[in-house]
C-alpha positions in Angstrom: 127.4 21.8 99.3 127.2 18.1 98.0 123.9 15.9 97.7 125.5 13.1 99.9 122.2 10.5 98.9 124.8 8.4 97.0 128.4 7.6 96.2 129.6 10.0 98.9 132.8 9.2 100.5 131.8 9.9 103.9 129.4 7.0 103.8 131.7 4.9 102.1 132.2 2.2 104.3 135.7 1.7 105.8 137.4 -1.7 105.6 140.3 -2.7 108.1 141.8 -6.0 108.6 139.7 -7.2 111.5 137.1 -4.3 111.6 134.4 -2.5 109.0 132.9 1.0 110.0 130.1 1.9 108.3 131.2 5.4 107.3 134.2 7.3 107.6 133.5 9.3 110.6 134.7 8.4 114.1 134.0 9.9 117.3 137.5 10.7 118.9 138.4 9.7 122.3 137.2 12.1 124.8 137.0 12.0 128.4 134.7 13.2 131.2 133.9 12.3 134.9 131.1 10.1 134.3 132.1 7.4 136.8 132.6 5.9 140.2 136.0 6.8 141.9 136.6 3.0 142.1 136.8 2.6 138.3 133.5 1.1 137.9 131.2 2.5 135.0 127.8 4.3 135.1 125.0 4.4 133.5 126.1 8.0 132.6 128.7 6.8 130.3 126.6 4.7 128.5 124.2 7.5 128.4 127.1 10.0 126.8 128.6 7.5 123.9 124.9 6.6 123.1 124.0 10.0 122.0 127.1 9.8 119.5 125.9 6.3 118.2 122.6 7.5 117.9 123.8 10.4 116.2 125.6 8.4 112.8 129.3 7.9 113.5 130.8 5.2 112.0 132.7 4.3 115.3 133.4 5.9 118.6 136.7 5.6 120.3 136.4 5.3 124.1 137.2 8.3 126.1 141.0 7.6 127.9 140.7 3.9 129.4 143.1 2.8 131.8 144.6 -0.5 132.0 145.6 0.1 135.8 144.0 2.6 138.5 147.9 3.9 138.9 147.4 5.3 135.4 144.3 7.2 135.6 144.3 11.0 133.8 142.3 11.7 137.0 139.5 9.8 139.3 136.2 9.1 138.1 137.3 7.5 134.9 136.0 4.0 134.5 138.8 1.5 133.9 139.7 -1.8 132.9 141.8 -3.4 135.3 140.3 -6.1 136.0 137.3 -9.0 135.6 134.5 -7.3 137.6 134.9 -4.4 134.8 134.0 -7.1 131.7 130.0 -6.6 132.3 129.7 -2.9 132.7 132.3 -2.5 128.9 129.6 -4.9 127.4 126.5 -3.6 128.5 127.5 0.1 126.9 129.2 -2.1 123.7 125.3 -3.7 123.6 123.8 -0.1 123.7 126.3 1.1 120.9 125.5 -1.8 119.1 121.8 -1.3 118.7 122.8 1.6 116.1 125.6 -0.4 113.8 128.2 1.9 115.7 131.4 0.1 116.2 133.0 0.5 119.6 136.7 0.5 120.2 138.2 0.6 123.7 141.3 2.9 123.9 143.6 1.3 126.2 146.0 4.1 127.8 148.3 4.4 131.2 149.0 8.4 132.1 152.4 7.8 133.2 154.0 11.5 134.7 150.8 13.2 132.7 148.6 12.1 135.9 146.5 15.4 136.0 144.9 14.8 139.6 146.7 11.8 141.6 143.3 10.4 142.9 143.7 9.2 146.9 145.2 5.9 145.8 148.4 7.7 144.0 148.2 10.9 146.4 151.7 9.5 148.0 152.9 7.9 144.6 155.3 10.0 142.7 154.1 8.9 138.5 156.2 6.5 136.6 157.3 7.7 133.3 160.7 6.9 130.8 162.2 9.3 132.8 162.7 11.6 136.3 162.3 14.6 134.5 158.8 16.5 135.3 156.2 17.3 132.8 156.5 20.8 132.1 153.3 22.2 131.8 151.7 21.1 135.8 155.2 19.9 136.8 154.2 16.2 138.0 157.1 15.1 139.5 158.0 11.1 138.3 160.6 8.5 138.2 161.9 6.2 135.2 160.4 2.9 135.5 162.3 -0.3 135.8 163.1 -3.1 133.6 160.4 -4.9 135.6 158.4 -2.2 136.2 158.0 -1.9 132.1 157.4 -5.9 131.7 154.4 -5.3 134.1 152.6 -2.4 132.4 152.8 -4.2 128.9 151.1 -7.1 130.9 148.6 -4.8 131.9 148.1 -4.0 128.2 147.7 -7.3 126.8 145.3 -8.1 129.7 143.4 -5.3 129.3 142.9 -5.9 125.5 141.2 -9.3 126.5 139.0 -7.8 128.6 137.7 -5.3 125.5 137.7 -8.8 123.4 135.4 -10.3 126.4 133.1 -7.9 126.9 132.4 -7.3 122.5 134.0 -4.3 122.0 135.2 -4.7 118.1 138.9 -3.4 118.8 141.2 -1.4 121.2 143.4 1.7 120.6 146.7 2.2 121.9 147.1 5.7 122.9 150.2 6.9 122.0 150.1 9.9 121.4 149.8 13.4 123.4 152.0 12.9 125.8 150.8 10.0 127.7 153.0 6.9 128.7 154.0 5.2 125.3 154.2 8.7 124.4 156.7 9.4 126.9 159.0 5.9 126.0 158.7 7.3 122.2 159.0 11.0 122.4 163.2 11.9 122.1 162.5 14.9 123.6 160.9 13.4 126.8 162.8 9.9 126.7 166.2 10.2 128.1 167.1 6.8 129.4 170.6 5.3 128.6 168.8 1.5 128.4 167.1 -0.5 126.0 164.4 1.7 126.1 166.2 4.8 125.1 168.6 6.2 123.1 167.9 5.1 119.4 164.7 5.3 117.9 164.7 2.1 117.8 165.1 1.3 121.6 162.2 3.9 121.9 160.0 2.6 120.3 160.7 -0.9 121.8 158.0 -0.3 125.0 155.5 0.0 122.2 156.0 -2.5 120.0 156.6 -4.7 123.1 152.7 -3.9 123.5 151.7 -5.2 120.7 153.2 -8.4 120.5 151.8 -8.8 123.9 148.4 -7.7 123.2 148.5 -9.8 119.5 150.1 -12.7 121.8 146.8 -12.9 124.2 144.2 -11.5 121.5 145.6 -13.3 118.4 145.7 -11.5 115.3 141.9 -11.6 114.5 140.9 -8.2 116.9 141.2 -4.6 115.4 144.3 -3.2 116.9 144.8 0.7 115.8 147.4 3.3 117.1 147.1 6.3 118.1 150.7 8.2 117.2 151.7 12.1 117.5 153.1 12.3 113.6 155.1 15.8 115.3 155.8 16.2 118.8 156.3 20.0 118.6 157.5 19.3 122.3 159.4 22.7 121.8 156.2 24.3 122.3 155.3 26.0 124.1 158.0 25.6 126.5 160.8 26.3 124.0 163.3 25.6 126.1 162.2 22.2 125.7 163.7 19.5 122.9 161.5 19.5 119.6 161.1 15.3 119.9 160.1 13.3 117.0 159.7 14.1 113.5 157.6 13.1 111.1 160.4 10.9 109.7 160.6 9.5 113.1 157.1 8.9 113.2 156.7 7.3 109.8 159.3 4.4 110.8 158.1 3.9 113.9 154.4 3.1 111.8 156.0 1.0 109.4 157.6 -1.1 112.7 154.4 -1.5 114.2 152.7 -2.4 110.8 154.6 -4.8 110.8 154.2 -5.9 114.5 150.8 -6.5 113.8 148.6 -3.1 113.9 145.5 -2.3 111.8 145.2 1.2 111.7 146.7 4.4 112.3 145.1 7.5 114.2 147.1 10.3 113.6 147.3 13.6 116.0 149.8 15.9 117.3 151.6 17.1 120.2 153.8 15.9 122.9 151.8 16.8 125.9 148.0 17.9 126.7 146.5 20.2 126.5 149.2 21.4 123.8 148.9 24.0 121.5 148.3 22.0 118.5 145.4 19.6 120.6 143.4 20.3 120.8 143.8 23.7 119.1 141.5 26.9 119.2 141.8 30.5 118.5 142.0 31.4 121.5 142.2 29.8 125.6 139.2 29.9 127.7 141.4 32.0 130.4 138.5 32.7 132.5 136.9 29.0 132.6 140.4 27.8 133.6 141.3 30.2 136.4 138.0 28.9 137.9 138.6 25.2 137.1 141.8 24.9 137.4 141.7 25.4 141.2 141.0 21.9 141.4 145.2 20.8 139.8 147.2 23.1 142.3 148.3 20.2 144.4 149.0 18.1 141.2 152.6 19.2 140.2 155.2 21.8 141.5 154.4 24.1 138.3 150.2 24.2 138.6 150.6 27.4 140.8 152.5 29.0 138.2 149.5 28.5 135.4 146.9 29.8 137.7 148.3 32.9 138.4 148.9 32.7 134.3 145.4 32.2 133.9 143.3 34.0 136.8 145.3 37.6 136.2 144.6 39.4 132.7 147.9 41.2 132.7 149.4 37.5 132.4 147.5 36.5 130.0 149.1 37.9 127.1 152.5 36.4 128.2 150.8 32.7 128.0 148.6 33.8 125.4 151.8 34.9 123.1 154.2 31.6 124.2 150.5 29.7 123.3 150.0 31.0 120.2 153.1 31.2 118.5 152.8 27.5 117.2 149.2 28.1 116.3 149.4 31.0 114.0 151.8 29.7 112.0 150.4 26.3 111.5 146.9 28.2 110.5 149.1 29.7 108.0 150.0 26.3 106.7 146.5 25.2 106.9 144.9 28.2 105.0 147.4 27.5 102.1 146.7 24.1 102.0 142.8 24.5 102.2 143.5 27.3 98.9 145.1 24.3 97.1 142.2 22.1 97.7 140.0 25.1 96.8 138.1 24.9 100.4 135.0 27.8 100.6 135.6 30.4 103.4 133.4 28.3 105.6 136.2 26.3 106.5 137.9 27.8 108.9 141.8 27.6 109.4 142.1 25.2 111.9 140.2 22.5 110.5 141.8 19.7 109.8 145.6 20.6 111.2 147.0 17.4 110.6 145.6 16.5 107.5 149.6 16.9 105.5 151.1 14.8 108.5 148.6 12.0 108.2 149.1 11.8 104.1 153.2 11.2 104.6 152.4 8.5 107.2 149.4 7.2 104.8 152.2 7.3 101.6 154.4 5.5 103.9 152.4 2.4 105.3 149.8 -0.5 104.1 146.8 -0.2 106.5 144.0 2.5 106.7 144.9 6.0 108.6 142.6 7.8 110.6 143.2 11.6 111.6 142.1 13.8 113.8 142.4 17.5 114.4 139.0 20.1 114.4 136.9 18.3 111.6 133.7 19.9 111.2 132.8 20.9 107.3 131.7 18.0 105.3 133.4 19.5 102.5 136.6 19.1 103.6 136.3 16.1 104.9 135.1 14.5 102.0 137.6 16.1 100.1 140.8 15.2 102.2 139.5 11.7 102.0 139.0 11.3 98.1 142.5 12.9 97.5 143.8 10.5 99.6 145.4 12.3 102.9 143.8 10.1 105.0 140.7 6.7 105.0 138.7 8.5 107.8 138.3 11.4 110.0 137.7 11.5 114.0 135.8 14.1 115.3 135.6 15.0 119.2 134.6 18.9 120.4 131.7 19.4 116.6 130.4 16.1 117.6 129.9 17.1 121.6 128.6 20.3 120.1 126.4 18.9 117.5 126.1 14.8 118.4 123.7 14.5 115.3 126.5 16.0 112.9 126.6 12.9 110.8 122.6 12.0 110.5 121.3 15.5 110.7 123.7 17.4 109.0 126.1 15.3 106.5 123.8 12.8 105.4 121.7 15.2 104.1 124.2 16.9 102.1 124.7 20.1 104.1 128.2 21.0 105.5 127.7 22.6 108.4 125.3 22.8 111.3 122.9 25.7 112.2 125.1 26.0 115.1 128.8 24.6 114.6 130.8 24.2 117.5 133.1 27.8 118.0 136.5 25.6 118.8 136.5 27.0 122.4 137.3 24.3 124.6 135.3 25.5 127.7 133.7 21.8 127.1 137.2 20.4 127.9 138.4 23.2 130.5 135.2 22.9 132.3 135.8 18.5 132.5 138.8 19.2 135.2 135.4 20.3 137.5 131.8 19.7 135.9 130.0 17.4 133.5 131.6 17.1 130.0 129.7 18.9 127.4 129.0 22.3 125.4 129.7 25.3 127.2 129.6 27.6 124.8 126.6 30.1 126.1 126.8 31.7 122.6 125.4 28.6 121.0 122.3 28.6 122.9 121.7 32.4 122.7 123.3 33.5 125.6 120.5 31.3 127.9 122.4 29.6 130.8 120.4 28.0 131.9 119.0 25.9 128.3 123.0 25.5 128.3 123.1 24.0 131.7 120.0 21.8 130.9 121.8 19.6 127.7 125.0 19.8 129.6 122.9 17.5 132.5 120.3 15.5 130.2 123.8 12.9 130.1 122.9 12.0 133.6 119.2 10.4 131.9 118.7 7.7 132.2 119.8 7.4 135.5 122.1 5.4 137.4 121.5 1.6 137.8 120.7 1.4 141.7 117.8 4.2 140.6 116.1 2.5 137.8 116.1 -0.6 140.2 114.6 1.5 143.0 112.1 3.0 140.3 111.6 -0.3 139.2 110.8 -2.0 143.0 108.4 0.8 143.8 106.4 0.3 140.4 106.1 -3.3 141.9 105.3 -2.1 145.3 102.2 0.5 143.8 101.1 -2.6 141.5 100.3 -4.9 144.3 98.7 -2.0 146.5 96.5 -1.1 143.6 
């Protein structure tokens, strides 16, 4: 344990081109069903990324935003498609504000990853870089056109004036996990015979294209980071599957969108999601998805298949072994590599997966790298900083667990809190269905029902039609009294 008073990394603040975080912990993006099925935004949402602000990160990176309604994860996600969104995006940015948070919009488009179609895309089959289904739910999708791909990066570079507009203090592409640039980049996904596939360098053309379109409307005076798989792993656990990028390919692709005009780098892993790797965890909540995952049958012509995976125990040890395979041995890895830095035993294996991936691209390119992947010990953290693996860390399943990790915890030099989060991804699981938060019973002594109660107190305040009502009656019972 490390007296963090002064001089600590951590709380070193973070300098980018166009953007300075007051400490070196972000809050990952993370998404939950906080908002109207029209792609407006709630007072919910500004409620949730509050807590995190209020809580000491440095910056929070929006949950998945997307730039059209046609490339929503699933409905209830608030978007940025157009004007009328501006106000709601700068009222939360205001609210984040208040505690010297940064806010940074992550700009995404699902492409064949479109988890529930919404009633909008029910009749839609996904656009993607190719006809080949996703093969984890089986979405079915088509390859996009040449026109088809000039209009989504118009989306983009719209989109990222809209986060200008409303004070956000940068976007995020997301690139990585599978989602549409993903899908363009990704040779083991990407298996068009155009400009956009082939060479490395005709995949990575869609995103570059991005970029010069969202530097082209924005200027070069906004925070721009990227969100990039440095390993697809798309082998796993499907092996039948390609691999897809390397590291190698991952590293060039940085250095060509350095060079386009991106900030920072936010470095993760996986081809798909969920994946093994991301968010990764000792085990898979089997029971929380069998129940949840009722809700995904009628998403893709494989989503049958994982249920009866999931909802029968004598199948579970077939997906648990194809599941795990990945993880084990990249826990090995990590373990080693935690020896060399001579990490304590209270670090678990897991912790900080892509910490070796992140210091190639870091070696490799001229702006700050971020990295993400089951940060939770202070030590370690502050340690894979000052040796130089990565500038800054982002956090997403501790923090929901513990939203007061940094100003409860860290800044008062301890390394873990009483009640660290167990890596169980019931929060996630459970946001197909219910509220996003901790559902991890064990954490609040087996009481449901104190569980249940944080998992709601999101949803306070309440919406803004409420507090108007509350407010109109308080001015009805003033002029009666």
């Amino acid at each position: 344990m490390t007296n963090t008073s002064h001089g600590d990394v951590i709380f070193r603040q973070l300098e980018c081109r166009n953007l300075k975080v007051k400490n070196r912990i972000f809050r990952s993006n993370v998404s939950g069903k906080f908002d109207n099925y029209d792609g407006s935004g709630t007072q919910t949402r500004i409620n949730w990324e509050t807590k995190f602000a209020r809580g000491g990160v440095g910056a929070i990176v929006s949950s998945y935003v997307p730039v059209h309604r046609s490339g929503r994860i699933m409905p209830n996600y608030a978007t940025l498609e157009s004007e009328d969104r501006i106000p709601f995006w700068r009222r939360l940015v205001a609210e984040v504000h208040k505690y010297d948070c940064r806010y940074i919009l992550q700009l995404s488009h699902s492409g064949r990853q479109r988890d529930q179609a919404g009633v909008e895309n029910q009749f839609s089959t996904a656009v993607s870089s190719t006809n080949s289904k996703d093969p984890f739910h089986g979405i079915l999708c088509r390859a996009m056109s040449a026109q088809e791909i000039k209009e989504v990066i118009s989306w983009f570079g719209q989109a990222a004036r809209r986060a200008r507009e409303a004070g956000a203090d940068g976007v995020e592409l997301h690139a990585a996990n599978g989602y549409l640039i993903t899908q363009f980049l990704s040779s083991g996904i990407n298996d068009r015979t155009d400009d956009y596939g082939g060479s490395l360098e005709n995949r990575a053309r869609f995103a570059l294209e991005i970029v010069k379109e969202i530097r082209r409307v924005v200027g070069r005076d906004f925070h721009l980071q990227f969100k990039i798989s440095a390993v697809d792993h798309n082998d796993a656990p499907f092996f039948y599957e390609k691999k897809g990028n390397s590291l190698r390919d991952s590293i060039q692709i940085c250095q060509w969108l350095e060079q386009a005009g991106v900030d920072a780098f936010h470095v993760s892993t996986g081809s798909m999601f969920p994946h093994p790797l991301n968010p990764v965890a000792p085990s898979f909540p089997y029971a929380t998805a069998a129940r949840t995952y009722e809700t995904m049958l009628s998403s893709g012509v494989l989503t049958l298949r994982n249920y009866a995976l999931f909802r029968y125990r004598i199948l579970n040890g077939l997906f648990g072994w194809l599941w795990s395979r990945l993880v084990k041995k990249k826990a090995r890895q990590n373990a080693e590599l935690h020896k060399q830095l001579g990490m304590g035993s209270d670090v678990t294996d897991l912790e900080g997966l892509n910490v070796a991936e992140a210091r190639e691209i870091r070696r490799n390119v001229n702006i700050p790298v971020i990295c993400t992947g089951g940060f939770q010990n202070a030590s370690l953290i502050r340690k894979v900083i000052d040796e130089g693996f990565c500038d800054a860390v982002s956090i997403a399943r501790p923090l929901i667990a513990n939203t007061d990790l940094v100003n409860t915890y860290f800044a008062k030099g301890r390394d873990l809190p009483d009640r660290p989060c167990t890596h169980c991804n019931k929060c996630l699981v459970n946001a197909i269905e219910n509220p996003l938060g901790c559902y991890d019973v064990s954490r609040f002594d087996g009481d449901y029902q104190r569980m249940i109660t944080e998992v709601m107190s999101v949803f306070h305040p309440t919406s803004f039609e409420e507090q108007d009502e509350a407010a109109s009656l308080e001015e009805v019972r003033r002029h009666v009294a």
